[in-house]
C-alpha positions in Angstrom: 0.0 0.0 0.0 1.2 3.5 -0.9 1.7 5.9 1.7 -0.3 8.3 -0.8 -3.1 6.0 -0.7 -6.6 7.6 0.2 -7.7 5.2 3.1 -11.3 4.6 3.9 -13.5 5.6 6.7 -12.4 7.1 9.7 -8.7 8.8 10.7 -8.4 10.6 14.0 -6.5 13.7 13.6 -3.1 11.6 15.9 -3.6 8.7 13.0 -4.0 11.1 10.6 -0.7 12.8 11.6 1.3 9.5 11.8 0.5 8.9 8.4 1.2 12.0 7.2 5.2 11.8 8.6 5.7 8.3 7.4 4.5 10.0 3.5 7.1 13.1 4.2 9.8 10.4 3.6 8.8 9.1 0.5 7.8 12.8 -0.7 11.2 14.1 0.4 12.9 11.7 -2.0 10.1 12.0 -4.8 11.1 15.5 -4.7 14.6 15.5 -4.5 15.1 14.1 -8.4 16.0 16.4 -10.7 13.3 17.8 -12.9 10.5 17.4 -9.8 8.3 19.6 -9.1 5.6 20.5 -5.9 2.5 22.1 -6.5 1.6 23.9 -3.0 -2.1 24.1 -2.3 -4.2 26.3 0.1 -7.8 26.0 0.0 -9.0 29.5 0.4 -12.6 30.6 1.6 -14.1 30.5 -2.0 -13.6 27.3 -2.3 -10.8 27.2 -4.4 -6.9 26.6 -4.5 -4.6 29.7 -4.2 -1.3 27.7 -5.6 2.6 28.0 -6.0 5.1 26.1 -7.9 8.4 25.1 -6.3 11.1 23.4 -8.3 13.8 20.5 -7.4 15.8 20.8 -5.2 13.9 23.4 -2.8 11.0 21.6 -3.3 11.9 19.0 -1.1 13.1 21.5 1.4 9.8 22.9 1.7 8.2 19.7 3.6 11.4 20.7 6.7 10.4 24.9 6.4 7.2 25.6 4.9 6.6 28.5 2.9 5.0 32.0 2.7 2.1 32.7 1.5 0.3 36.3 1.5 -2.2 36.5 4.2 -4.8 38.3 2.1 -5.8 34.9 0.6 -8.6 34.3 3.2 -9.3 37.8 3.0 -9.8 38.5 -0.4 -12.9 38.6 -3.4 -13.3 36.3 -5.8 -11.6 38.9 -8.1 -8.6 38.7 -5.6 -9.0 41.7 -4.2 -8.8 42.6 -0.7 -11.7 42.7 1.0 -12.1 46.2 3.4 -9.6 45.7 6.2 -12.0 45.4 9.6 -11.9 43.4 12.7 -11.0 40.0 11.8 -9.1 40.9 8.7 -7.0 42.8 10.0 -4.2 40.4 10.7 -4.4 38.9 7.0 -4.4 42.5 5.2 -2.4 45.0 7.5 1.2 45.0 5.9 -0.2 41.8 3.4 2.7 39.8 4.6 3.4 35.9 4.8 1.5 33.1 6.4 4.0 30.2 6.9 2.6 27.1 4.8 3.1 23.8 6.5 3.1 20.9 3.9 0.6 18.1 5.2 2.2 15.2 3.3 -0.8 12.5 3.7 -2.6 14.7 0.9 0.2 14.2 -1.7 -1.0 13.3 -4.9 1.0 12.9 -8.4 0.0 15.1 -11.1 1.9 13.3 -13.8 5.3 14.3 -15.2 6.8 14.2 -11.8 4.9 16.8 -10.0 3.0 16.5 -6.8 0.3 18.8 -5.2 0.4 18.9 -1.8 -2.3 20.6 0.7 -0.7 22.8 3.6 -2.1 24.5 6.7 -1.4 28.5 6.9 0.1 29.6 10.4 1.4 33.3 11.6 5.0 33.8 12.0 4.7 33.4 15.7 3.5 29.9 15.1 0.0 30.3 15.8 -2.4 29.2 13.3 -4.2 31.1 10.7 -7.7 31.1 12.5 -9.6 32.3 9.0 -7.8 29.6 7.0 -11.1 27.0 6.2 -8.3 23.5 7.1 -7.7 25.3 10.4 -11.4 25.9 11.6 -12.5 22.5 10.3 -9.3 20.9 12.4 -10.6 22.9 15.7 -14.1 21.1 15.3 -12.6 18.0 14.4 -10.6 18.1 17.9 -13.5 19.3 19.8 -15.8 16.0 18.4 -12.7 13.9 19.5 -13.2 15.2 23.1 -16.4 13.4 22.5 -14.9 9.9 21.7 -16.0 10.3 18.1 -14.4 10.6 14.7 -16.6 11.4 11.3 -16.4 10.1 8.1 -17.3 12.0 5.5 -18.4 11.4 1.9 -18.9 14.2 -0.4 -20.7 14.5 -3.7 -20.4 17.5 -6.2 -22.3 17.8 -9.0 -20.7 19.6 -12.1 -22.3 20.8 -15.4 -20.1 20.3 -18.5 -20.5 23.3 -21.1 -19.0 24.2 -24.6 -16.8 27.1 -24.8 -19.8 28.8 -26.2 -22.0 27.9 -22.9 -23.4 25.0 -23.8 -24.3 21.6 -22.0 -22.4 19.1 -24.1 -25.9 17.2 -23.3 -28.8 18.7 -25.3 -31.5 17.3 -22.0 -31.0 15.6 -19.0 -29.4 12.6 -18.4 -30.1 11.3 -15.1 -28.8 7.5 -14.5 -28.1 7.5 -18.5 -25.4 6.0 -21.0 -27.6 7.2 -24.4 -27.5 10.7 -24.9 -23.4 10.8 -23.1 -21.5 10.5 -26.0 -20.1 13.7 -26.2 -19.1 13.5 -23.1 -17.2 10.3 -23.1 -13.6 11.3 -24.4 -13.8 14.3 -21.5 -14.8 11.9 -18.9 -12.1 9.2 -20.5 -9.7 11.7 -19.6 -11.3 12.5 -16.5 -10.8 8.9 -15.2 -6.9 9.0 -15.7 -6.5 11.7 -14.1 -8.2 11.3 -10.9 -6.9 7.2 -10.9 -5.2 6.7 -7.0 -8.4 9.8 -5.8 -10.3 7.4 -4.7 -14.0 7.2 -7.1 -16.1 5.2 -5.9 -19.0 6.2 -8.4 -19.5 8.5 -11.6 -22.9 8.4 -13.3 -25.1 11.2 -15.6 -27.5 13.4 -13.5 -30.9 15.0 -14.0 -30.0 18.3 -15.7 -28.7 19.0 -19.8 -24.4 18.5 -19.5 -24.9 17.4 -15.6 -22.9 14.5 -14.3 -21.3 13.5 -11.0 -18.0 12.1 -9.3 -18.0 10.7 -6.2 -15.1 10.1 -3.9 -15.2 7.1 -1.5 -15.5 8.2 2.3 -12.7 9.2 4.2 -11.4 11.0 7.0 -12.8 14.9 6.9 -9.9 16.5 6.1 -9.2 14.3 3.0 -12.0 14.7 1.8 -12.5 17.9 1.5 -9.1 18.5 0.4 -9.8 15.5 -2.5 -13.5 17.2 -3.0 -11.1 20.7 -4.2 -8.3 18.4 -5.9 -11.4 16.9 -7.9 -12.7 19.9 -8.8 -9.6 21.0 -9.9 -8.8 18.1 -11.9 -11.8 18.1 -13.1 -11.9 21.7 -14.8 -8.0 20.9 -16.3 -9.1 18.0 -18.4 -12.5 20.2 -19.1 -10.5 22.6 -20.6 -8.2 20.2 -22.4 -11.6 19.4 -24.5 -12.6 23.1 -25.1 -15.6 22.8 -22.3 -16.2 24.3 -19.3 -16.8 22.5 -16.0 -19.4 24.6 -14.3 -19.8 24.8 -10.2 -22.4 27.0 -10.1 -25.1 26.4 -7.6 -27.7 26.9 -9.9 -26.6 26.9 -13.2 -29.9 27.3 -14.4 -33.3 28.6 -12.7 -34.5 25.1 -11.6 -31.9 23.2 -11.5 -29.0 22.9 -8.8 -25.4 21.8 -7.9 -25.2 20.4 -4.7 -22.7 19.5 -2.1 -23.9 16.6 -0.3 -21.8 15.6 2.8 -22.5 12.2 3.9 -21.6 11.6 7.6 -21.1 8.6 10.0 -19.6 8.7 13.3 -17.5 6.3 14.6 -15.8 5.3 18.4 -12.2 3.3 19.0 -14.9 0.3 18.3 -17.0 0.5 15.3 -20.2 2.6 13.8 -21.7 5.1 16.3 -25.5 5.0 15.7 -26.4 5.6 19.1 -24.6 9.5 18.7 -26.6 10.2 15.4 -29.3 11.8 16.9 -28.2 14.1 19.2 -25.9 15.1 16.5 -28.8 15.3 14.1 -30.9 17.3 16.2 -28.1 19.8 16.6 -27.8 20.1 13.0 -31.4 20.6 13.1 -31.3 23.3 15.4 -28.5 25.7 14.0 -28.9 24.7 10.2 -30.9 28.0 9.7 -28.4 30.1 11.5 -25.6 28.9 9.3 -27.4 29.4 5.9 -24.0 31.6 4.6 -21.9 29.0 4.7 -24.2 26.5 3.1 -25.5 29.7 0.6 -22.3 31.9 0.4 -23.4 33.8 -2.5 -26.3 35.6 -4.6 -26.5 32.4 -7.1 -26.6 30.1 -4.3 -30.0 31.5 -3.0 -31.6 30.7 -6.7 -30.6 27.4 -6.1 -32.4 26.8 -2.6 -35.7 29.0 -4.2 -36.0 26.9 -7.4 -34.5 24.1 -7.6 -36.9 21.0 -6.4 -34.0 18.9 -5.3 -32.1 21.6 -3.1 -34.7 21.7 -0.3 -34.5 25.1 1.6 -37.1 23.8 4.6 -35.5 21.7 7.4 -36.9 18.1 7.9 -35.3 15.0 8.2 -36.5 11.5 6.5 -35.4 7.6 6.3 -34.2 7.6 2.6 -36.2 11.0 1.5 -34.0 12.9 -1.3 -37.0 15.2 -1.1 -35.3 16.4 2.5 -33.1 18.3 3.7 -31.6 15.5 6.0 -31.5 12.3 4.8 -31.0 8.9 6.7 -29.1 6.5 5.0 -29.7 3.1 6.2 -29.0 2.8 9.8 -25.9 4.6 10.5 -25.4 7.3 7.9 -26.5 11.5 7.2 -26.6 13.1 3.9 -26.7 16.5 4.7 -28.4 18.3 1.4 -28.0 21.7 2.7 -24.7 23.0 0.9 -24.3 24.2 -3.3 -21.8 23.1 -5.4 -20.2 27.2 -4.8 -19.9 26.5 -0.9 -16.4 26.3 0.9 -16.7 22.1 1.9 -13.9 22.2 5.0 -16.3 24.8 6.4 -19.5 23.2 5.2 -18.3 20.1 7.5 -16.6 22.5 10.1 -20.5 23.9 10.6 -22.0 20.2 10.6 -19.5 19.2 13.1 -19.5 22.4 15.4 -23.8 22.4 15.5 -23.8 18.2 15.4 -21.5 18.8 18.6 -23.5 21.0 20.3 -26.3 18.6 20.1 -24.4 15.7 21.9 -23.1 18.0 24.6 -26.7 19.0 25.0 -28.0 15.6 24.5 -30.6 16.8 22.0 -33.4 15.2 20.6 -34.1 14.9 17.4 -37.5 16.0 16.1 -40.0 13.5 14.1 -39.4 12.1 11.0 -40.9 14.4 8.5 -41.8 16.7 10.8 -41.2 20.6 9.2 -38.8 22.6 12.1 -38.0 25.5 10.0 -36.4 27.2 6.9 -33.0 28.3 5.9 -32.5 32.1 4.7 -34.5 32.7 1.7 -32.0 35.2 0.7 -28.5 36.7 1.2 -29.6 39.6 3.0 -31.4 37.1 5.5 -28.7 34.7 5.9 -26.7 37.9 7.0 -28.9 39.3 9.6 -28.6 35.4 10.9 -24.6 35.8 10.8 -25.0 39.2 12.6 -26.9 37.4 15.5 -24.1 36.1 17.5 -24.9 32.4 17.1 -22.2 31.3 13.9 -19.7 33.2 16.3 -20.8 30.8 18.9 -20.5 27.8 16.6 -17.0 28.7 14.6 -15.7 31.7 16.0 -16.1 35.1 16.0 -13.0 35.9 13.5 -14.9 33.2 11.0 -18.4 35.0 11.7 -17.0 37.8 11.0 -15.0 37.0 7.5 -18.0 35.0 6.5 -20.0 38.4 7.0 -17.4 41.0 4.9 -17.5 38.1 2.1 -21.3 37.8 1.9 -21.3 42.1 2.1 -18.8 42.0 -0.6 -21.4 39.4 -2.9 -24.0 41.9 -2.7 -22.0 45.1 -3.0 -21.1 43.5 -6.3 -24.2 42.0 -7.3 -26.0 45.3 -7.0 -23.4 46.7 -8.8 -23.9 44.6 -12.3 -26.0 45.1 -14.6 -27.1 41.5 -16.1 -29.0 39.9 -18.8 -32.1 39.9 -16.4 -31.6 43.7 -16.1 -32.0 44.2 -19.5 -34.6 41.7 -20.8 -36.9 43.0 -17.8 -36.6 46.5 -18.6 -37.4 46.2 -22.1 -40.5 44.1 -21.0 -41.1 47.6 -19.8 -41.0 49.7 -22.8 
């Protein structure tokens, strides 16, 4: 077995960490041959990789030292800009200096022609680590579920919508559970299967909407796999533009239809499956889901998603085997969480299940009825930030995260009320 192999099931952040020296070793030599290369990766709060190149032989100094990275990477637009410096940004945009990268060898993963990308965790100078960077809040609520006696798996699905370079889906209707009507996608995805070989797929099928289709990635430990859920999205958009298409994350990438994140969870102990935690963990879930609606919703396409799309429920119930919920129960001993679009950050869509699923256990919550309707998630960005404004996402992930979540969700609608689009225009010539 490669130390580079993506195990299955549960890894408690000290296994995790054993596994990650004992890759460093063979990494460190990987590196050290002429003409390697490492591909540094930090997964920033757009869900998205800010990236940098190091050659042989530094590159295999790098794994000892780290390296800097400007702090303004989870403080910045989706443009790259800065976002205005306040409160919690402050320490990532004052001066724009370096965040110290650690290299976390246990994600290595070959890229072909001898380079390796590699996912690090951002710390200050001082050592302390960077509290806004998405791997770092996900880690605390990782730790804090441990103090608990449990350890999550996670499974996470993204759907993606492949387009031409014109905007097109390479399917002219939907495709759900098809092989007709795929052709023109099957040299992308032939492509697509090379290059994700040693990820981890356990599945890869057509979905409902025109161009829609889905990878999924075996369940694993949280941070792999929403490091691998990135790394496939990544992959995913290379070899998309290898074939002239586009591979399209938008939550709605239509009115009606939606890209999802779906976060499977199970919980386990030192001794197998956890069942008898599920509900008090569900019922927390339950409970804050509303009051965390920006991070499942982080931006003004996400909210067309949860209005229109059938499949993307917006109220909060739970059912045995109900895709038509927002909670679903998977046999005996499994969550899918149906909350999150395709656009959301997914180390801080599982840092939120964790943080509220915690509070339910150390409350010993109890979960509401099957079926039974307990409320709605923001029906809009301007709701979902009066909810951040309350004090209870603070509670759950912090008051620096709170308050990054808020100036990214300000900057979203600052800018969308600032465009003039396509609706704009067909709209106001309705009105001449």
């Amino acid at each position: 077995m490669s130390p580079f192999d993506r195990p299955v099931g549960p890894r408690s952040l000290a296994v995790r960490a054993e596994a990650g020296w004992a890759a460093a070793e063979v990494l460190r030599r990987a590196l050290a041959e002429d003409g390697a290369r490492l591909v540094l990766l930090v997964p920033d709060p757009h869900a998205r990789f800010a990236a940098v190149e190091l050659a042989a032989p530094f590159a295999a100094e790098v794994l000892d030292s780290g390296y800097g990275v400007c702090s303004y990477v989870f403080a910045w637009t989706p443009e790259r800009e800065p976002l205005p410096e306040a409160g919690p940004l402050k320490p990532y945009l004052g001066g724009f200096g370096d965040l110290r990268v650690r290299l976390d060898a246990a994600t290595a993963f070959p890229l072909g022609d001898r380079t390796w990308a590699v996912v690090g965790d951002a710390e200050f100078p001082s050592g302390e680590p960077a509290g806004l960077a998405p791997r770092t809040v996900l880690r605390s609520k990782l730790a804090r579920l441990e103090e608990h006696g449990l350890v999550p798996s996670i499974g996470i699905e993204h759907e993606v919508v492949f387009r031409t370079a014109q905007g097109e889906p390479l399917t002219g209707h939907g495709v759900d559970y098809a092989l007709g009507g795929t052709e023109r996608l099957a040299p992308l995805l032939a492509d697509l299967r090379d290059a994700t070989a040693g990820l981890g797929v356990e599945s890869a099928r057509a979905e409902c909407h025109p161009g829609q289709y889905e990878v999924v990635l075996r369940h694993r430990d949280a941070l792999a796999a929403c490091d691998d859920a990135l790394l496939l999205q990544m992959l995913t958009r290379r070899v998309a533009a290898r074939h002239g298409a586009q591979a399209d994350y938008l939550a709605a990438p239509e009115s009606g239809q939606g890209n999802s994140c779906h976060v499977h969870l199970s919980l386990s102990t030192s001794d197998g499956l956890a069942e008898f935690a599920l509900g008090a963990f569900l019922a927390g879930v339950m409970r804050d889901a509303r009051a965390l609606s920006a991070v499942w919703a982080p931006t003004w396409n996400s909210y067309v998603r949860l209005r229109t799309a059938p499949f993307s429920p917006r109220e909060l119930r739970w059912g045995p085997d109900d895709r038509t919920a927002s909670i679903r129960l998977c046999g005996k001993s499994r969550l899918e969480f149906r909350f999150a679009g395709a656009d959301a950050q997914p180390h801080l869509v599982v840092a939120a299940l964790l943080a509220a699923g915690t509070a339910g256990l150390a409350e010993q919550l109890k979960p509401p009825e099957a079926g039974a309707l307990c409320g709605q998630l923001a029906s809009s960005p301007w709701e979902a930030l009066e909810l951040l404004e309350e004090g209870r996402v603070a509670e759950l992930l912090g008051e620096d995260v709170a308050g990054q979540q808020a100036a990214l969700l300000r900057e979203e609608l600052d800018a969308a009320l600032g465009s003039v689009t396509e609706l704009h225009r067909r709209r106001g010539a309705l009105r001449s």
